[in-house]
N, C-alpha and C positions, 0 to 999 in steps of 0.2 A: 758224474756221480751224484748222486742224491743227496739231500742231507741227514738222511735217515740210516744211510751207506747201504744200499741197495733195498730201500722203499721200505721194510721192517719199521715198525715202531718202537718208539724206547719202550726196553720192559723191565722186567727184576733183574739184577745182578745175579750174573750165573759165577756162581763161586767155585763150579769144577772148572771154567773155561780159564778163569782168571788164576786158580790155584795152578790150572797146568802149563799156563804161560809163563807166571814166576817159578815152576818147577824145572825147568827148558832153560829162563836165565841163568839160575843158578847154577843148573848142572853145566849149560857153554861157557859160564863164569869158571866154575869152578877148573875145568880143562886148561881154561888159558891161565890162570894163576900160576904156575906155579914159576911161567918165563919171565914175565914183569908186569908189572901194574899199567902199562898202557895200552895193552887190546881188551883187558877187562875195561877201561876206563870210556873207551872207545865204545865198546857195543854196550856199555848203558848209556851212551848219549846218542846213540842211535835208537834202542829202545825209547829213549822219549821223543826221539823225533817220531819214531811209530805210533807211540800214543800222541803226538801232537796233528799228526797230518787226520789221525780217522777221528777225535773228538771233533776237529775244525773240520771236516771233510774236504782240506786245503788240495783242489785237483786245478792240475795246469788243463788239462782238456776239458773237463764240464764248463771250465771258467771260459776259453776261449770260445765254444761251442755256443755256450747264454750270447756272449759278444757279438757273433757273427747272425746268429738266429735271431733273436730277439734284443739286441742289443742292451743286457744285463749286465754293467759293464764292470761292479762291485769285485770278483775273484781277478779281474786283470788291475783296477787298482790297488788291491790287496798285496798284488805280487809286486807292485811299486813299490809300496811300504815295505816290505820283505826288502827289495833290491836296496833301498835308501836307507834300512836302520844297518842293512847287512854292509854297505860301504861305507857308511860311518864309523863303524867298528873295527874294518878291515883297515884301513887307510892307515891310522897311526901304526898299525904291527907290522903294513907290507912296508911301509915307508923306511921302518927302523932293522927288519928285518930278522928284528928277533923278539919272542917274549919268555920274559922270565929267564932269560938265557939260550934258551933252545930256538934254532932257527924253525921260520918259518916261510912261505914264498906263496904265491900265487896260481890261479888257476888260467894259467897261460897257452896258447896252443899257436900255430901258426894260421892264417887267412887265407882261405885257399879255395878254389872249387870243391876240393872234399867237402871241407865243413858246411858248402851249400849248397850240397845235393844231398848230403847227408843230413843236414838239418829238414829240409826238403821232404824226404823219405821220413823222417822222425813223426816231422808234424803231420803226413797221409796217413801216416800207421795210427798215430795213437790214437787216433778216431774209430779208424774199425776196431781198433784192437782194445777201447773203452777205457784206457788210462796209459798214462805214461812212465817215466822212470821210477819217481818216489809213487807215483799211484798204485800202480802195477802189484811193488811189496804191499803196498798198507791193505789193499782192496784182496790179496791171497791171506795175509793175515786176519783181515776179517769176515774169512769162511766163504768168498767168493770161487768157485769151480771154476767158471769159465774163467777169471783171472789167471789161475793154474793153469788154463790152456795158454794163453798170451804169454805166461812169463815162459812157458819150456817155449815155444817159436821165439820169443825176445833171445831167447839161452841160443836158439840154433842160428837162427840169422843171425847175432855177434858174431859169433865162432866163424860163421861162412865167413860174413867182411872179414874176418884175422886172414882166412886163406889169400884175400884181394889187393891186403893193404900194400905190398909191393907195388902195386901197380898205382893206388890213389896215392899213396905221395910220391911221384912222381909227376901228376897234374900242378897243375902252373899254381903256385901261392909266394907266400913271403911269411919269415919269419914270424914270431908272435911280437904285436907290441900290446902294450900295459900303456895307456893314458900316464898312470900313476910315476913310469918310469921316463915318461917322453916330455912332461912337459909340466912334471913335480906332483908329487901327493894334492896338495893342497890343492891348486889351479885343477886338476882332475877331480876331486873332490865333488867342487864348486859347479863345474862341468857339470857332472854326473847329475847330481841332486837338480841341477838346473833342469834337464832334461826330462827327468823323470816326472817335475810338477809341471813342468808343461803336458804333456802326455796325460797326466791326472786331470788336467783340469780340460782338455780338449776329452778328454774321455766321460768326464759328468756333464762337458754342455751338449755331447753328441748321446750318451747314452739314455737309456730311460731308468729312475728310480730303481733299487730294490727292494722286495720287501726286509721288512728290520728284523734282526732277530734280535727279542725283547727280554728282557730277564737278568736280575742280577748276578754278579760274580760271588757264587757261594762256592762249598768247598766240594757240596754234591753236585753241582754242574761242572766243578772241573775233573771230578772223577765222574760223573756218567754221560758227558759230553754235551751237545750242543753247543758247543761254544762259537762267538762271531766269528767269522774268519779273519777279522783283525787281529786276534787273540792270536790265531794261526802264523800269520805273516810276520809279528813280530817274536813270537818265541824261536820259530824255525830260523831265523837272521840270528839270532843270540846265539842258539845253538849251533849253527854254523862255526862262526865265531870261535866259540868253547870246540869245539873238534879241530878246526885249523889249530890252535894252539897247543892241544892235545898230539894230533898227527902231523904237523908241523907243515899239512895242506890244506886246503879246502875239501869240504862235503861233495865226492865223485859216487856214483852208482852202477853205471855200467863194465867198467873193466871187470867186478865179477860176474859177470854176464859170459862173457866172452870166456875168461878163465873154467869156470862150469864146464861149459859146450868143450871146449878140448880137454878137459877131464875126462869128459865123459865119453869121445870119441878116442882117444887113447887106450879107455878102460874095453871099448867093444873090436880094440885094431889097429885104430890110427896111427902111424908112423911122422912124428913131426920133423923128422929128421929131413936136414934142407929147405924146409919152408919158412919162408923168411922172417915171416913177424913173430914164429915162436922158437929161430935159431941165435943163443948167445944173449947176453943181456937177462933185462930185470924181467921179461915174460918166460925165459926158458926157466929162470930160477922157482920161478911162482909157478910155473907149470910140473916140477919135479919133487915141490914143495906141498902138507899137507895143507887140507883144506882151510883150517882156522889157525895158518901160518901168515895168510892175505889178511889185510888190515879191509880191506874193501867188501871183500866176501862177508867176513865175522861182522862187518858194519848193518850189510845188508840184511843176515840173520836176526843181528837186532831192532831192527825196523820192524820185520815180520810180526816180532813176539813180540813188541811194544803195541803192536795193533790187535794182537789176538789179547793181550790185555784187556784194552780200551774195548773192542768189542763185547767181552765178558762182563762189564761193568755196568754197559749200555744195556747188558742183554739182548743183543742182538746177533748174537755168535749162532748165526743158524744155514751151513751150506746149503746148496740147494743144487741138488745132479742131474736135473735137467734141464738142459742147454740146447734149445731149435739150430738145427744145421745150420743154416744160415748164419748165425747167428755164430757159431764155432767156427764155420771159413771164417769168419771177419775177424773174429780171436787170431788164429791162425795166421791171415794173411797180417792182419797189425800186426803183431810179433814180430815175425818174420821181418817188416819193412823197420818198424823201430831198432831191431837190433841192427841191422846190416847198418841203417842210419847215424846209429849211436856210434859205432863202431869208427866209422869212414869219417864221421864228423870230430870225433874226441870228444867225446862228450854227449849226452843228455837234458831233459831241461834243469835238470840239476847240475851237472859237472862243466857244459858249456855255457849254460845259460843265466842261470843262478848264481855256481861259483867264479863264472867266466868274468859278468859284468859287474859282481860286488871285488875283484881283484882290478879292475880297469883295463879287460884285456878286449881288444878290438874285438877277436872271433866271439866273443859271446853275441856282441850286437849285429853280427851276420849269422850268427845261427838264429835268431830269434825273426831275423827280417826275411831267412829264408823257411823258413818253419812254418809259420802263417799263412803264404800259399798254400802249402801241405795241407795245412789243418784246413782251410776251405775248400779245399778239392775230396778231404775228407768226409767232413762234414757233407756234400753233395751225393757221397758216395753211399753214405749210411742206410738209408730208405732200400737200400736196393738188394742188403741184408739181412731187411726186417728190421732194424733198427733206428727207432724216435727220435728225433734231433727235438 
């Protein structure tokens, strides 16, 4: 993704775009009031992660993509910093286990083949398919069309993997471990941060400069965007943080992916009756349940309109409907491959990989070490869609 969020120049403040994105908070705010104050609380810290991801134009694949191409290596140390303020913060509340009173836990998963052919699949997809989990929202909220094609295939390919998943966890894994849990908060900690500046600093003697983006922190560039992507890395980690304690999880994105897609298949026929990953349990409940009854779905809602914000402010809220075939298979086929991925994996570069490795859970660091093949097979793949690496 650009930093201009699809090559637009900043312009004037469009005060309808922005007026009808706080008209949308309000009215999805106003809905969920009346049950408790923590899903309103919820999708406006997702609303700022929407406006934080598209001011920073903070993308997990443009970032990987500079890396492998040109060796740009700034959006993957970013995501360092992001990993390192985000386990900083997390470590004292997973260790204790609670904040303020209300429990909280981690974004923990089992290690297993799923997660790394799924992570695998993740990282081929989101190169055709031009962004990832959190990209995905921020780039439809900010008037992207073909985005809109990626996310309904990201919506269909989950659902497909929900049909599958009987069968992926049954491939050979091992429970989830947490660093934090195996071997103490602290010592995991220490760990983590250790690894990560290594990684930082093999990444600026192997990568090349990039350029800076220059300009002070006034109050109009935090409302019309440009902001460094350090800005990015470190709010998004805060905010994390602030939603774990909020939702008493970490920041996940995919499970309403998948929830959608058999809504929606439901709604045109579908019979879930007997299939296994939507019979009995917490997916049949949220399956019989309304929409902005999911904490995850009403999350992802507010990403959308925190971005159709921040695009209004930028002036840059301008779709654009046509989309070269070529160009839409590869929407299409990403989709498709990210959700199935997300799915089978547990997670996204957000909910495996993000929430995964700021909780110290092993699988985050196999999704991410299996992702990276993906994404370069992706990235090779691109050209052959018509699209620029």
């Amino acid at each position: 993704m650009s930093v201009t969020a699809g090559g637009m120049s900043p312009g004037a403040v469009q005060y309808r775009v922005v007026g009808a994105g706080a008209v949308l908070i309000g009215a999805v705010s106003f809905m969920m009031a009346p049950d408790s104050w923590r899903l309103p609380a919820l999708f406006a810290i997702r609303a700022a992660m929407g406006f934080v991801l598209y001011h920073a134009t903070f993308g997990f694949t443009s970032a990987y993509r500079r890396m492998f191409v040109s060796r740009e290596v700034s959006g993957a140390q970013a995501q360092l910093l992001m990993l390192a303020v985000a386990s900083v913060l997390f470590a004292p509340a997973l260790a204790e286990g609670t904040v303020f009173g209300n429990p909280v836990s981690g974004a923990i998963a089992p290690v297993g083949v799923q997660v790394a052919a799924g992570a695998f699949l993740f990282g081929l997809g989101m190169q055709l398919g031009g962004g990832c989990g959190s990209g995905t929202l921020f780039t439809v909220g900010g008037g992207s069309v073909r985005m809109l094609v990626t996310l309904a295939a990201f919506v269909a390919g989950s659902f497909w993997a929900s049909l599958d998943m009987q069968w992926w966890v049954s491939t050979p894994r091992v429970a989830g471990i947490a660093l934090g849990d195996t071997i103490g908060w602290s010592a995991a900690l220490v760990l983590q941060l250790t690894v990560f500046l290594i990684i930082f600093l093999a990444l600026r003697r192997w990568g090349r400069p990039a350029p800076q983006t220059k300009g002070r922190a006034t109050l109009h560039r935090f409302l019309t965007g440009g902001w460094p992507v350090l800005w990015g890395a470190v709010a998004l980690a805060a905010l994390n943080w602030i939603s774990m304690i909020v939702a008493g999880y970490p920041w996940s994105i995919t499970w309403a992916f998948t929830l959608a897609g058999a809504k929606l298949a439901r709604f045109v026929g579908w019979d879930p009756t007997g299939v296994w990953f939507w019979t009995g349990g917490f997916t049949q409940k949220a399956l019989n349940s309304g929409i902005l009854a999911d904490d995850t779905m009403v999350m992802n809602i507010g990403i959308v309109l925190g971005a159709l914000i921040a695009a209004g402010l930028a002036g840059r809220y301008a779709p654009r409907f046509r989309v070269p075939l070529r160009s839409l298979a590869a929407a299409i086929i990403g989709g498709l491959l990210m959700g199935y991925g997300a799915r089978i994996a547990l997670g996204c570069n957000i909910g495996a990989f993000f929430s995964g490795i700021a909780s110290t859970s092993l699988h985050g660091w196999l999704w991410i070490a299996a992702a990276l093949p993906g994404t370069w097979i992706g990235i090779k793949l691109r050209p052959a869609f018509g699209m620029a690496n």
